[in-house]
RODO-287321 format. One line per field, with one value per residue (C-alpha): residue number from 0; x, y, z. Coordinates in Angstrom, 1 decimal. Example, Ala and Ser with C-alpha at 12.3 -4.5 7.8 and 13.67 -1.06 7.14 Angstrom:
2
i	0 1
x	12.3 13.7
y	-4.5 -1.1
z	7.8 7.1
//
This chain:
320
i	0 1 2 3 4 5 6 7 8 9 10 11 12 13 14 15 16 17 18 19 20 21 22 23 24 25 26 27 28 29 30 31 32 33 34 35 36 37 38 39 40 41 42 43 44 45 46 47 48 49 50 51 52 53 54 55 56 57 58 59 60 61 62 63 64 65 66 67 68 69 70 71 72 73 74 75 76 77 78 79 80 81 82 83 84 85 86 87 88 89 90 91 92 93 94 95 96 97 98 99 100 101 102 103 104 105 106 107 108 109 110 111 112 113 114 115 116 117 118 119 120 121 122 123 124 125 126 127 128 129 130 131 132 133 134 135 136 137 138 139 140 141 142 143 144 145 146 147 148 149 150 151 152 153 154 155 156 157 158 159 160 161 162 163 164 165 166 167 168 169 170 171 172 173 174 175 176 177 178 179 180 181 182 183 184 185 186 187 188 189 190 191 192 193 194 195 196 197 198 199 200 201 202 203 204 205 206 207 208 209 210 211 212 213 214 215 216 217 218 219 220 221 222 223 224 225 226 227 228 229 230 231 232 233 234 235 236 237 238 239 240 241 242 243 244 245 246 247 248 249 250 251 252 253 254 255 256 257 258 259 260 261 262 263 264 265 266 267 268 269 270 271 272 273 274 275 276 277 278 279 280 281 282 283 284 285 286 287 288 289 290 291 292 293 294 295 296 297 298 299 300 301 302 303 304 305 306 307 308 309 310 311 312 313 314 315 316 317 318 319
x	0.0 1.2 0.7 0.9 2.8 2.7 5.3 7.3 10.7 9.9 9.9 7.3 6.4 9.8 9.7 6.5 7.8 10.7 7.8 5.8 8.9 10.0 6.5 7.1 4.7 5.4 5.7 5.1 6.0 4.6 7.0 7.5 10.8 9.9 10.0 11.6 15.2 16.4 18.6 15.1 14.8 18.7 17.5 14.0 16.1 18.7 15.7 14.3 17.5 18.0 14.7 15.8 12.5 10.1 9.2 9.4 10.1 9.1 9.7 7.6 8.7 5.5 3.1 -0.5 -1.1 -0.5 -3.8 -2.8 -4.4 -2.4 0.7 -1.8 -4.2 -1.2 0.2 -2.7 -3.5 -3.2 -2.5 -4.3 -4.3 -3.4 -1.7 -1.6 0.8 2.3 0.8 2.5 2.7 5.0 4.7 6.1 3.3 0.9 2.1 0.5 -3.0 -3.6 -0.5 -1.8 -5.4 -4.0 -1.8 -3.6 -7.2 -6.9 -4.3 -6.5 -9.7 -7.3 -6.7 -10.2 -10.7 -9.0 -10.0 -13.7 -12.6 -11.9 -13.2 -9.2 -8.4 -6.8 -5.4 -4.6 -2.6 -4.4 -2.8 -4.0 -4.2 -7.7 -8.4 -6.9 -6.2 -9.6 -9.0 -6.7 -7.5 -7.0 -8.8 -10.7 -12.2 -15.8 -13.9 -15.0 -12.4 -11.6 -8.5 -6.2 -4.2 -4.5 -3.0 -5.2 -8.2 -6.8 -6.2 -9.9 -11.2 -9.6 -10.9 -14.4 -13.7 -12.6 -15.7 -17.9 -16.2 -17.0 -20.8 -20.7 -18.2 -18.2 -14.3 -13.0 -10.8 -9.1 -7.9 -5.1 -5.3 -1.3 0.1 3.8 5.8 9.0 12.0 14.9 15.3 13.0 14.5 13.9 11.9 10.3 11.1 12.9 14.9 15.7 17.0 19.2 21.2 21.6 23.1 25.0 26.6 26.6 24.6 21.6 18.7 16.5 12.9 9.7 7.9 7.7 8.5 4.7 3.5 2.5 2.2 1.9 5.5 5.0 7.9 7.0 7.7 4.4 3.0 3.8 2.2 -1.2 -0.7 -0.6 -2.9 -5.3 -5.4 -5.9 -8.9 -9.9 -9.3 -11.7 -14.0 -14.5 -17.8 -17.1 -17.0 -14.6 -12.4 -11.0 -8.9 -5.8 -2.8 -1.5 0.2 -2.2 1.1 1.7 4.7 5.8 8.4 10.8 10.2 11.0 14.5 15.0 14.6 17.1 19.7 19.2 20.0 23.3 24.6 23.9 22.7 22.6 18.5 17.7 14.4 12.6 9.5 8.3 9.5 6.6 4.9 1.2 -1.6 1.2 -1.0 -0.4 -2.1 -2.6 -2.7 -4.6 -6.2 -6.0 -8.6 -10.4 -7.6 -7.1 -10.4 -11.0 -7.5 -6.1 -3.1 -1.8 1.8 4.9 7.7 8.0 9.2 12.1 13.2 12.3 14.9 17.3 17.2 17.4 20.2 22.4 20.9 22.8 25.8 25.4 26.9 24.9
y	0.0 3.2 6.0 9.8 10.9 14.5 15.7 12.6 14.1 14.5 13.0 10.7 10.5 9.6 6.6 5.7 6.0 4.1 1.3 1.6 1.3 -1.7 -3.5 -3.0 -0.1 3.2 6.4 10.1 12.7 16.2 18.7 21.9 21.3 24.2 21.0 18.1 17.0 15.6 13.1 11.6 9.8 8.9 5.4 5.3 7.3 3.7 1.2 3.2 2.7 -0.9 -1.3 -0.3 -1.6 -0.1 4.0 3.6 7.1 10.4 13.8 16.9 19.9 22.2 23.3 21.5 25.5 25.9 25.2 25.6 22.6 21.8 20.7 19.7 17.5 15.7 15.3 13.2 11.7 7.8 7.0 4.5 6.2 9.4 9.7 13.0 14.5 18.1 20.6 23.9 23.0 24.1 27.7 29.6 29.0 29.3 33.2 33.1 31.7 32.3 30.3 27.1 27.5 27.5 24.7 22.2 23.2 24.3 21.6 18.9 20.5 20.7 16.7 16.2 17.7 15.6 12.8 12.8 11.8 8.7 8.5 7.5 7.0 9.6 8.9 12.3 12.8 14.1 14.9 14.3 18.8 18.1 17.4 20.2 20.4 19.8 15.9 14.7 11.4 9.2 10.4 8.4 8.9 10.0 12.9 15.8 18.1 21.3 22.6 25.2 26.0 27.0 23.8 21.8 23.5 23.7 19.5 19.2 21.2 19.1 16.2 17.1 18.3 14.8 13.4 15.7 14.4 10.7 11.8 13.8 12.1 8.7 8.9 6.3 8.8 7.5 10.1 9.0 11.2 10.9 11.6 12.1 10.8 10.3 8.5 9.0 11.7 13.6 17.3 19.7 21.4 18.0 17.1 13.5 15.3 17.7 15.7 13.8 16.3 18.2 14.1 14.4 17.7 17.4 20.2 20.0 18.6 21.6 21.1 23.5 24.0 21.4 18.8 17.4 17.5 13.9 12.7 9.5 8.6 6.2 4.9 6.1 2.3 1.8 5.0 4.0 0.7 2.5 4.2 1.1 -0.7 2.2 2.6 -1.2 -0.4 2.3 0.2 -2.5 0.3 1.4 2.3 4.8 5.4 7.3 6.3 8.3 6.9 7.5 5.8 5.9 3.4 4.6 4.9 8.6 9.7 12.9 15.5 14.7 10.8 10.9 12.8 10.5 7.4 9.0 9.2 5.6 4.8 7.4 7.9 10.6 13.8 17.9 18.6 22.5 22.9 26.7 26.7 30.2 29.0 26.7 27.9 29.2 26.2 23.6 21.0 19.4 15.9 14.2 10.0 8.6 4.8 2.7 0.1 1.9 1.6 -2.1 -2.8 -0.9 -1.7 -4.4 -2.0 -2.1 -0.5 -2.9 -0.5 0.4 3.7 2.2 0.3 3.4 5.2 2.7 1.9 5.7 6.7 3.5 4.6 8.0 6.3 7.0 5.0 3.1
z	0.0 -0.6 2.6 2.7 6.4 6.9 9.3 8.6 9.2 12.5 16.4 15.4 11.5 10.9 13.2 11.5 8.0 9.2 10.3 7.3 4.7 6.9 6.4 2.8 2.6 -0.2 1.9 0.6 3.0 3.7 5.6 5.7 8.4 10.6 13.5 11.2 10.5 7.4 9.5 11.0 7.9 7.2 7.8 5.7 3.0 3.1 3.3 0.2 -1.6 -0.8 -2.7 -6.2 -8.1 -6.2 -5.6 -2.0 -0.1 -1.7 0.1 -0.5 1.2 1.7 4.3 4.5 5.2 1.4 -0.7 -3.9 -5.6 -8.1 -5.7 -2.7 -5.0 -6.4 -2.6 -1.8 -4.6 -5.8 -1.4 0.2 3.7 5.2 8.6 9.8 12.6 11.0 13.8 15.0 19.1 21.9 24.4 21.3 19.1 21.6 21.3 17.7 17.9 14.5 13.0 15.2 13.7 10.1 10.6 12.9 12.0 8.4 7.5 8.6 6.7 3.5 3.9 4.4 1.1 -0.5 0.7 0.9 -3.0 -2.7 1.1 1.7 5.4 7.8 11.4 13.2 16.0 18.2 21.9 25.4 25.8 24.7 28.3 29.7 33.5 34.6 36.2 39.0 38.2 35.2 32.3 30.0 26.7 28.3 29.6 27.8 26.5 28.1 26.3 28.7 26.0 22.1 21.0 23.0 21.6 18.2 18.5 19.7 16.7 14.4 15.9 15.3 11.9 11.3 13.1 11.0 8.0 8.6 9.0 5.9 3.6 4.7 5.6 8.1 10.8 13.6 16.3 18.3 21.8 22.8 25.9 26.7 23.9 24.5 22.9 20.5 18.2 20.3 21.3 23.8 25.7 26.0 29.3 29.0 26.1 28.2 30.8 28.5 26.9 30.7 31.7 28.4 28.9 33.0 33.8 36.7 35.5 36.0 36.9 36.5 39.4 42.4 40.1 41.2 37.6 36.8 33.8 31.7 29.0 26.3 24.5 20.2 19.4 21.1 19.7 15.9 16.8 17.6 14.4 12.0 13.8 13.8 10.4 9.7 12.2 9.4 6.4 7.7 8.3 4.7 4.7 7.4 11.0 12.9 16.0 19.3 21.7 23.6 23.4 27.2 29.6 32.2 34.6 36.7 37.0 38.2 36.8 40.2 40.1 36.0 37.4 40.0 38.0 35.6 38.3 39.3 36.0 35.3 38.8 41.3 39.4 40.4 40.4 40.3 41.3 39.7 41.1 39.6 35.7 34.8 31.5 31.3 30.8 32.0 33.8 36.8 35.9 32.5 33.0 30.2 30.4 27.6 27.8 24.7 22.6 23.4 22.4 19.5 18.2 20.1 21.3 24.7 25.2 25.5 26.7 30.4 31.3 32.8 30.1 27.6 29.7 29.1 25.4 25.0 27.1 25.9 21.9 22.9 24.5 28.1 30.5 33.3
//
């Protein structure tokens, strides 16, 4: 089959295209590199090559934001399945409301566009800042969303523009609500990148706040597992239908634990608590469950937190 990734050179798409060109899948890719690397996808880029007879990996360099049709209809065109993660995110673009809109609410109407065609599948990543800060306990899909923050609601309008497009259009849409992602190629300010480079270049690790934040890590091997067997969900739904779950491990742990279990790992570290640094809308508890997604997808995640921590910091050659 042959899938369109947009954002695929970055954190996450490119460890999906890396999964979808290993299954012996053909990959487009949307990205505009304001967030992606070109060495994300060093090692689709080699899989591609060792399959001379076959147009595996194609890289467009555009924003979704751009609707000129010509280049945007070819983009999608001829794909079997659409998995969507290109979003503007982060504090900084929480500055610019606007720019968010365009790109994570505009971007995903674009797609839909597209394909209400040929009623071609899309999974969106959608985020766990749908929620907000409202719960202290863990959340589960019934939970209605109550964004704090301008990417939250931007992630939640997208969502029901997908859900209004499987009404409409008849498009199977999958929306994958993900919590703390976390693993290589990931870089800061996410907070276990963070860490890593401060163990790498021996500064403190420097926590926001109290450190009481809690919050739920699953390893992207699990994440890009939800992803392909989401859309498999969508492809035996062709008549329609759409899908929201999150893809959690349903395990707290807080900002100071996450530190601490690093240090068990490395060796004693400097912490540097800042309790007055922690950015507007942070919240203090997002824990997803997962029992939705286990049913409606048979996913349930396979990396621990601990052994996430490991694989990565021996992956970036630091000694335990």
């Amino acid at each position: 089959m042959k899938y369109l990734v947009t954002g695929g050179a970055g954190f996450i798409g490119s460890h999906l295209v890396d999964a979808l060109i290993a299954a012996n899948h053909d990959v487009r890719i949307i990205d505009d590199m304001s967030y992606g690397c070109g060495t994300n996808l060093l090692r689709a880029s080699l899989a591609a090559m060792a399959r001379m007879h076959t147009p595996s990996y194609e890289m467009i360099t555009n924003t979704i934001c751009d609707f000129d049709l010509s280049w945007f209809e070819s983009a999608c065109n001829g794909v079997d399945g659409i998995f969507h993660l290109a979003a503007r995110h982060g504090p900084t673009e929480s500055r610019y409301p606007i720019t968010m809109h365009d790109a994570n609410v505009m971007g995903t109407l674009g797609l839909i566009e597209q394909a209400k065609r040929n009623r071609t599948p899309i999974v969106f990543a959608s985020s766990a800042a749908v929620y907000g800060s409202s719960f202290a306990h863990e959340i589960d899909e019934v939970c209605p969303p109550d964004p704090c923050s301008f990417y939250g609601a931007s992630k939640a309008a997208a969502e029901l523009a997908l859900t209004t497009a499987s009404r409409l259009y008849g498009i199977p849409t999958a929306s994958l609500r993900l919590f703390n992602v976390y693993g290589p190629r990931q870089r800061p300010p996410a907070v276990v990148a963070t860490f890593l480079r401060s163990v790498q270049t021996k500064q403190p690790l420097v926590i926001q706040g109290a450190g009481r934040q809690v919050r739920d890590f699953v390893h992207v091997s699990d994440v890009v597992a939800a992803f392909v067997k989401a859309m498999s969900a969508a492809h035996r739904n062709a008549s329609g239908g759409y899908l929201r779950m999150n893809v959690s491990t349903g395990v707290a742990t807080s900002i100071y634990d996450l530190a601490n279990e690093i240090g068990r790992l490395v060796g004693p570290l400097e912490l540097k608590v800042e309790p007055d640094t922690r950015p507007p809308g942070d919240i203090d508890y997002s824990v997803g469950g997962c029992t939705l997604a286990g049913n409606m997808i048979d996913w349930t995640p396979k990396v621990t937190l601990h052994k996430g921590l490991v694989m990565l910091l021996k992956e970036n050659a630091v000694e335990l």
